[in-house]
C-alpha positions in Angstrom: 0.0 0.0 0.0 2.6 2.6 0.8 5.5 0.8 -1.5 5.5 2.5 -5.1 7.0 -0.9 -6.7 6.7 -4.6 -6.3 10.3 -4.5 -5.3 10.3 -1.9 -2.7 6.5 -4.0 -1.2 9.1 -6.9 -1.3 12.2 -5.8 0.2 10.0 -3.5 3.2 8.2 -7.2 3.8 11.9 -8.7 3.8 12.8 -6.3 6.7 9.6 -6.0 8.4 10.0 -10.2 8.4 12.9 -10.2 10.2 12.9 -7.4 12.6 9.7 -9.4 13.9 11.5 -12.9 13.7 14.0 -11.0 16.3 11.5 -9.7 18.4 10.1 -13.5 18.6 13.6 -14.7 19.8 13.3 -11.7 22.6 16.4 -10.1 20.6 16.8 -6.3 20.2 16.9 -5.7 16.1 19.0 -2.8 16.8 22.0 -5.1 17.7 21.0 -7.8 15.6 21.0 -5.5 12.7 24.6 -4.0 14.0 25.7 -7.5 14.3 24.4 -9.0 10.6 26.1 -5.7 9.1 29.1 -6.7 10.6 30.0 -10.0 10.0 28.1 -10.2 6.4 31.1 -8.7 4.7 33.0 -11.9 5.6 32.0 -13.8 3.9 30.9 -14.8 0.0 27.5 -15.4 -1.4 28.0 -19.0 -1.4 28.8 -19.4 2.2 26.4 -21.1 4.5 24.0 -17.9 6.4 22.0 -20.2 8.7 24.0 -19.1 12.1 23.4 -15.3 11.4 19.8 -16.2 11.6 17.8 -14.4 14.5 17.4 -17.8 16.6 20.9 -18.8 15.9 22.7 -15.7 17.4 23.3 -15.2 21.0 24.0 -11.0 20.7 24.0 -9.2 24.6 23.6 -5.1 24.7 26.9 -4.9 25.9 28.6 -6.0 22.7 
């Protein structure tokens, strides 16, 4: 409704998906966000992701 493509209604959905996966897992996004934009650069497209999913992170506000 408020995206002006099919792109942009897919990549807000994308987001909006995981920022409530976190919440479900009782972790900030904030920090999950801070922590995903950290250690994505270190690696290559074909690596495995699974361990920088939301339930697979253990991330504490003092990081």
């Amino acid at each position: 409704m408020f995206s002006t493509s099919v792109g942009g209604a897919i990549a807000s959905a994308n987001l909006y998906s995981l920022v409530m996966t976190c919440r479900a897992n009782d972790m900030n996004p904030y920090y999950y966000f801070q922590h995903l934009f950290t250690e994505l650069p270190k690696r290559s497209p074909t690596d495995d992701m699974s361990d920088l999913m939301p339930w697979n992170v253990q991330i504490s506000e003092a990081q």
